[in-house]
ZAMARGU-4260 file (C-alpha; in steps of 0.2 Angstrom, whole numbers, plus 5000, padded with zeros to 4 digits):
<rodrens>
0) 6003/4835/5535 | 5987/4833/5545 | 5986/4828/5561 | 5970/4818/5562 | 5966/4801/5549
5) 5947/4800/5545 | 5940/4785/5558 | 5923/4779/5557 | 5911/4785/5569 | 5894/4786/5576
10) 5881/4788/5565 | 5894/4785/5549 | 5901/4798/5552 | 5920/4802/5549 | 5933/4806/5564
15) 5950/4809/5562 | 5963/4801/5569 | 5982/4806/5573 | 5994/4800/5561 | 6011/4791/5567
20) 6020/4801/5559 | 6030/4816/5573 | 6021/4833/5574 | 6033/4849/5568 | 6030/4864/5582
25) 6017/4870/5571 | 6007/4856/5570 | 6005/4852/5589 | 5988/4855/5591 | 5979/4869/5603
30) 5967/4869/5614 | 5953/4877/5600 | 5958/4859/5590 | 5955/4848/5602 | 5936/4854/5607
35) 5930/4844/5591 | 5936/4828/5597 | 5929/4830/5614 | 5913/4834/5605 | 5915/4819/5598
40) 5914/4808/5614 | 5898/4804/5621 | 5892/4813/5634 | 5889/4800/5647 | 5885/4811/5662
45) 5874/4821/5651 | 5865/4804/5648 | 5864/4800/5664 | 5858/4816/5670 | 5843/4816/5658
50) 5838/4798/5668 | 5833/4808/5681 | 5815/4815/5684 | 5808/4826/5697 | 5795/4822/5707
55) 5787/4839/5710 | 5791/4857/5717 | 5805/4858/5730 | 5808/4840/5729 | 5823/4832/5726
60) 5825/4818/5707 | 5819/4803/5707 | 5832/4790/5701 | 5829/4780/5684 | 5836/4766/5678
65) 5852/4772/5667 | 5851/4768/5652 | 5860/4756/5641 | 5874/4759/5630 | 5877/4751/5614
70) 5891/4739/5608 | 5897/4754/5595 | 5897/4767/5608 | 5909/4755/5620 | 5919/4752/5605
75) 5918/4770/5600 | 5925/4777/5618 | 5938/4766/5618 | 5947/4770/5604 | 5942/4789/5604
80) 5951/4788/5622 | 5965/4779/5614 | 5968/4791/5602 | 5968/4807/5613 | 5979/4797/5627
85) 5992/4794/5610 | 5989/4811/5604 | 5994/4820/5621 | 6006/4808/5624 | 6015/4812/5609
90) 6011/4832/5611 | 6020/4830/5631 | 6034/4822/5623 | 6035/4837/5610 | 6033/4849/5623
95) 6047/4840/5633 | 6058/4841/5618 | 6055/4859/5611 | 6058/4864/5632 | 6075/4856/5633
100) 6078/4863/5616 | 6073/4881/5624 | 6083/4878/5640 | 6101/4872/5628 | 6097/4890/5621
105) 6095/4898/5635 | 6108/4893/5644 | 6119/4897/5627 | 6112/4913/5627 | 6114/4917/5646
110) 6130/4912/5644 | 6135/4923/5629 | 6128/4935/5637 | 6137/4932/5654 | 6151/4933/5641
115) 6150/4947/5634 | 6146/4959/5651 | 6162/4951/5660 | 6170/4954/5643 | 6164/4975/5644
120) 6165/4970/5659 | 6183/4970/5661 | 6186/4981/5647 | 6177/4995/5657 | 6186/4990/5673
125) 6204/4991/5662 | 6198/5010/5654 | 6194/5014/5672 | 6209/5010/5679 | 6217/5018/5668
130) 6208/5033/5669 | 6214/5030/5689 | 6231/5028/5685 | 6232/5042/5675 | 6222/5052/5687
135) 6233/5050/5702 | 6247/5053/5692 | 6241/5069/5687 | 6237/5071/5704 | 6253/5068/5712
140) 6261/5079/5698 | 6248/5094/5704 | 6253/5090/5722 | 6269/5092/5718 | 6266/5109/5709
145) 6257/5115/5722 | 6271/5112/5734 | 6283/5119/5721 | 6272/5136/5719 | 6270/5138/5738
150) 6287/5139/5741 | 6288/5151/5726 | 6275/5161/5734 | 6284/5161/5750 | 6301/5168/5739
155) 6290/5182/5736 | 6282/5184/5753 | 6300/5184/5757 | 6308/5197/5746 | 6291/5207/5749
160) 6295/5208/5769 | 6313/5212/5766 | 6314/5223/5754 | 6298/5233/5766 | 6308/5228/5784
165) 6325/5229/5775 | 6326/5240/5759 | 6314/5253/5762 | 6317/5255/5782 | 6337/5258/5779
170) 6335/5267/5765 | 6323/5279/5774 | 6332/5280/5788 | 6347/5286/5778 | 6337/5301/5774
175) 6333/5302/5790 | 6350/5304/5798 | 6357/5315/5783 | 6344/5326/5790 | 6355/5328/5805
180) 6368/5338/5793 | 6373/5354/5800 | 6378/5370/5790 | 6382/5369/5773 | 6385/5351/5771
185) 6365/5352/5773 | 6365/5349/5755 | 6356/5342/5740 | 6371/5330/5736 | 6374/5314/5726
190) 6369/5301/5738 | 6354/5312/5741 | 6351/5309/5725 | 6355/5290/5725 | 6345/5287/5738
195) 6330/5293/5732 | 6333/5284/5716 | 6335/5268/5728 | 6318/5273/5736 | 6309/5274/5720
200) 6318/5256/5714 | 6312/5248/5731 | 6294/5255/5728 | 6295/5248/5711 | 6300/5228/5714
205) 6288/5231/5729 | 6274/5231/5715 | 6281/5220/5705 | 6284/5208/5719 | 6267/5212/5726
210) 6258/5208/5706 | 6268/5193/5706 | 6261/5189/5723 | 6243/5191/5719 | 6247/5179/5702
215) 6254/5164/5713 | 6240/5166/5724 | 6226/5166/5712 | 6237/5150/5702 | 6238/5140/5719
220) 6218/5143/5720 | 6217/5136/5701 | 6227/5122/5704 | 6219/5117/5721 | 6203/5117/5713
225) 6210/5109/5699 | 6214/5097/5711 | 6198/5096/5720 | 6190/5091/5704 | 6203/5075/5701
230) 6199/5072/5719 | 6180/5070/5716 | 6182/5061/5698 | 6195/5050/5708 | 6183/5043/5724
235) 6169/5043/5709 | 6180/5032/5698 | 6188/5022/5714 | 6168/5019/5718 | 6163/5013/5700
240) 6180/5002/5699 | 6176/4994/5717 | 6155/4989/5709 | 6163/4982/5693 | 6177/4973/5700
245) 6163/4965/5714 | 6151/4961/5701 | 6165/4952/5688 | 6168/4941/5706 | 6149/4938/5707
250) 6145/4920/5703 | 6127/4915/5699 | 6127/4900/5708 | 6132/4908/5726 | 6124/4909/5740
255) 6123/4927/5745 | 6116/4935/5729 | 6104/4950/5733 | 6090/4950/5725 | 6092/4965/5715
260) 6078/4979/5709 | 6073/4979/5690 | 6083/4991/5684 | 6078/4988/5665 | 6068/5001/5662
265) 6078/5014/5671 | 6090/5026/5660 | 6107/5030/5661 | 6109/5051/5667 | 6126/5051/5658
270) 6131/5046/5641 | 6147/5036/5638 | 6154/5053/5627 | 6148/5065/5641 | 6158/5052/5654
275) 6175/5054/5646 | 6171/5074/5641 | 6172/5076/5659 | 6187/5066/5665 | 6196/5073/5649
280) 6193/5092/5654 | 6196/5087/5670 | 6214/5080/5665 | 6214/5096/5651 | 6211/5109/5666
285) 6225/5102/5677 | 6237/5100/5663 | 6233/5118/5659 | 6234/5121/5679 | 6252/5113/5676
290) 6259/5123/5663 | 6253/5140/5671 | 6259/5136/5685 | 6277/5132/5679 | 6277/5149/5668
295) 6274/5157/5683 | 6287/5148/5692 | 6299/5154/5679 | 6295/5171/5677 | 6293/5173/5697
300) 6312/5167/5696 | 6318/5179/5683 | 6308/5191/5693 | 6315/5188/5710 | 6335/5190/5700
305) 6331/5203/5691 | 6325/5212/5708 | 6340/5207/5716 | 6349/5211/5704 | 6343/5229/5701
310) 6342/5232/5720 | 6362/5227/5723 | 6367/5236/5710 | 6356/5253/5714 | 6363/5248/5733
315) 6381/5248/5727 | 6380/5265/5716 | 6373/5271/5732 | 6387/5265/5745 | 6400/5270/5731
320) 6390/5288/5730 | 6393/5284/5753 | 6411/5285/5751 | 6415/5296/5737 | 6406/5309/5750
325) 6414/5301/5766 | 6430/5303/5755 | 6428/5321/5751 | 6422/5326/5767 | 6437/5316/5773
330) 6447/5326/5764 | 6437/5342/5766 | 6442/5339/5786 | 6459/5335/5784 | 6463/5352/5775
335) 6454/5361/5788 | 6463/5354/5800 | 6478/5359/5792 | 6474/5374/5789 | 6467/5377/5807
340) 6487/5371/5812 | 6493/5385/5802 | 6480/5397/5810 | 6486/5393/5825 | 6506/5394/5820
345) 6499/5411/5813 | 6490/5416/5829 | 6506/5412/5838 | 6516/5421/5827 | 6506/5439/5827
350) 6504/5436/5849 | 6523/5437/5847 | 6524/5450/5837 | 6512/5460/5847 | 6523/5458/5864
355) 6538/5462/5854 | 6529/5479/5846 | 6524/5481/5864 | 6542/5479/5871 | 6548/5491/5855
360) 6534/5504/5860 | 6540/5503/5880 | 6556/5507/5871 | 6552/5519/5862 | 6540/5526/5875
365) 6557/5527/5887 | 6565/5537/5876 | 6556/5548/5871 | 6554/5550/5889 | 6573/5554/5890
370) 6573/5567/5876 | 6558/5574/5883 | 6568/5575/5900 | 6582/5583/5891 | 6574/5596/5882
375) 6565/5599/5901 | 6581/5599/5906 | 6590/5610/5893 | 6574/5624/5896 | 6582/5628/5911
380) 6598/5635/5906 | 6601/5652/5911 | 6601/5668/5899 | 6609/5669/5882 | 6615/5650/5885
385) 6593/5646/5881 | 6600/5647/5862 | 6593/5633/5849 | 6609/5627/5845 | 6612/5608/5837
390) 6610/5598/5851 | 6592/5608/5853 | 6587/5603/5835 | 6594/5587/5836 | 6583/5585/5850
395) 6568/5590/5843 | 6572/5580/5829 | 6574/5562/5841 | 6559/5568/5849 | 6549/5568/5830
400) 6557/5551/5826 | 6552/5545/5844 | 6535/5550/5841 | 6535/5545/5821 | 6542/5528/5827
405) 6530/5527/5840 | 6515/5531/5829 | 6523/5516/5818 | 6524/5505/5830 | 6505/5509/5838
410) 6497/5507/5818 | 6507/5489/5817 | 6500/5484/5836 | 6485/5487/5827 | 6484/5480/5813
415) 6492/5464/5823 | 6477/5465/5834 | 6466/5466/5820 | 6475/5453/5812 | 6475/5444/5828
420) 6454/5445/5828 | 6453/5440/5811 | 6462/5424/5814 | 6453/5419/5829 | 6438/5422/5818
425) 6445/5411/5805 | 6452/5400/5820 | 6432/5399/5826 | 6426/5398/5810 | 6437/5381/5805
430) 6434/5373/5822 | 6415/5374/5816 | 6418/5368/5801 | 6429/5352/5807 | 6414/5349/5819
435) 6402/5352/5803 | 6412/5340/5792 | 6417/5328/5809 | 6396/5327/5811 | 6394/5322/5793
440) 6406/5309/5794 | 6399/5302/5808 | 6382/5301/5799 | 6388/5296/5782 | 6399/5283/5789
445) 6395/5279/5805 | 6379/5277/5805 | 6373/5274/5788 | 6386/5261/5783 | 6384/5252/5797
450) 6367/5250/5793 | 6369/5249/5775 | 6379/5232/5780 | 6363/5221/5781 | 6359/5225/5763
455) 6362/5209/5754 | 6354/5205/5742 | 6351/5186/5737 | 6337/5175/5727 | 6328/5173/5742
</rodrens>
């Protein structure tokens, strides 16, 4: 519809005039569409102006007298200003209208929008908060492995220092003090050969203990960075949660509002998908942390038993392979000491029997100092009574007894006295060996028992 009805004008000529009809938003005229109608007015000023005339160079107008107008042209200016005070009273009340229209839909849209960023708003600050929850949760749990491993690694530390301050020291030392053996029982026996077996046992858990050491302390350095990691993700959430949680309590009609930087046109470094990515290999790496750490607990329990385990019983073939040897030796001593008894009754025996083969050859010595006497005595008989007659042979035969009895009596002194050297010999020689097998004794169970004692063995 047009805007404008054809009026009569000046000249005859036709002006348009605005309709009563209400202007759509496409028909409220512009500033191009008005410029005809103002053309249209009569230039009054202009008229006036051309009234004046000047008088001559550098010298200011002479006034005329202004001209009249005509009836048309009054009539013609009043309703051409009628018409345009209609026309832009009509357009202000357009404008007035179409502007409450565009503030209803700006307010409906600021408050959809308003809407819809409280609703991400809270949505975000709910995910977050769980993402916390679950954050510190995993958190305490790591703490609490942590702890756990620690005192898993101080198990080890512990079985490491006793089985090198305990095990190894004792078991040395054993060898050691069996160096001290004297004589034959300086030899290469069973608990020689247990103990090295227990040497080369305690060298072995040391390594093992030692390589199960190295893992707990490189999965405690895991965990703790593991850690570290939820630590950061945890104040940079915490941050995050605090901003959103103050800005869903901003109101726009309070007092203190900052006025904020335009931030419109500034991009995001992070995506949404990298944002999860990273808390979720952050949760993934302390899970992982987690379930390495409780393996290891596990097989740093199974170790430390079977350790104890291995060590006890290699400790008790060896104090069993301590007193089957104590025992023999025991026994080894005893017999000697018997026998060195019967030595001595033997010793005693063969001094008696020397004095009385001594006593037997003064006897025999005596007499043969009376027959000699006789026979001395029966040389001096006179004449044809010097006649070897019987008592002559018998004395000659005493006299060849005596001295066949004698000879006797001297070879058995002998062989007593030899006898008698050969069992002080033997008498010397088992007092050596008592001492031999008393020494070992003392080594084997005096002095490595008792230190043996402090070999228990637990699950530290």
């Amino acid at each position: 519809m047009n805007r404008f009805n054809e009026a009569p004008g000046r000249g005859g000529q036709a002006t348009q005039v605005a309709s009563d009809s209400p202007p759509t938003p496409a028909e409220i005229p512009s500033q191009a569409a008005i410029q005809p109608a103002r053309k249209m007015l009569p230039n009054l000023k202009s008229r006036r102006i051309t009234g004046l005339q000047l008088a001559g160079k550098h010298l200011g107008p002479v006034a005329k007298c202004p001209p009249r107008y005509s009836e048309e042209d009054w009539d013609y200016n009043n309703k051409i200003k009628f018409r345009i005070t209609c026309d832009q009273e009509k357009l202000a009340e357009r404008i007035v209208e179409e502007s409450r229209r565009v503030v209803d839909e700006t307010k409906d849209t600021t408050k959809n929008w308003q809407r819809e960023v409280e609703h991400h708003m809270r949505e975000r600050t709910s995910e977050i908060r769980f993402l916390v929850d679950e954050l510190n949760r995993q958190k305490k749990t790591a703490a609490l492995e942590d702890e756990a491993l620690n005192t898993y690694r101080n198990r080890v530390l512990n079985c490491i220092e006793f089985l090198k301050d305990k095990s190894l020291a004792i078991c040395k030392q054993c060898l050691i003090l069996r160096e001290g053996r004297i004589g034959v029982d300086l030899c290469d026996d069973e608990v020689d050969r247990s103990l090295r077996r227990e040497l080369k046992v305690i060298k072995g858990c040391q390594g093992l203990a030692d390589a199960a050491l190295k893992e707990a302390e490189e999965q405690i350095r895991k965990l703790r960075a593991a850690i570290y990691l939820l630590d950061q993700d945890l104040a940079a959430k915490d941050k995050s949660l605090a901003i959103d949680e103050k800005n869903l309590k901003l109101k726009e009609f309070q007092h203190d509002l900052a006025k904020g930087q335009d931030l419109s046109k500034q991009h995001c470094q992070f995506s949404l998908t990298e944002w999860q990515a990273q808390t979720y290999e952050n949760l993934e790496a302390n899970a992982k942390a987690l379930v390495s750490a409780g393996q290891l607990r596990a097989y740093i329990d199974l170790l430390l038993k079977q350790v104890c385990e291995d060590m006890q019983n290699q400790t008790d073939r060896t104090n069993e392979a301590f007193e089957r040897r104590i025992s023999e030796t025991k026994h080894v001593k005893q017999c000697l000491e018997n026998k060195h008894k019967d030595t001595m009754d033997h010793i005693h025996q063969v001094q008696r029997n020397m004095t009385e083969l001594e006593k037997e050859m003064m006897d025999k010595q005596r007499a043969i100092t009376l027959c000699q006497t006789r026979l001395s005595n029966r040389a001096h008989r006179p004449g044809l009574e010097l006649t070897c007659d019987m008592v002559q042979d018998a004395l000659y035969n005493e006299l060849q007894a005596l001295k066949a009895s004698v000879c006797k009596l001297n070879q058995k002194l002998n062989e007593n006295k030899a006898s008698m050297r050969y069992l002080m010999h033997v008498q010397v020689m088992q007092e050596e060996e008592i001492n031999i097998k008393a020494n070992t004794c003392k080594i084997d169970e005096v002095d490595c028992m008792t230190l043996r004692q402090a070999l228990k063995y637990q699950t530290f």
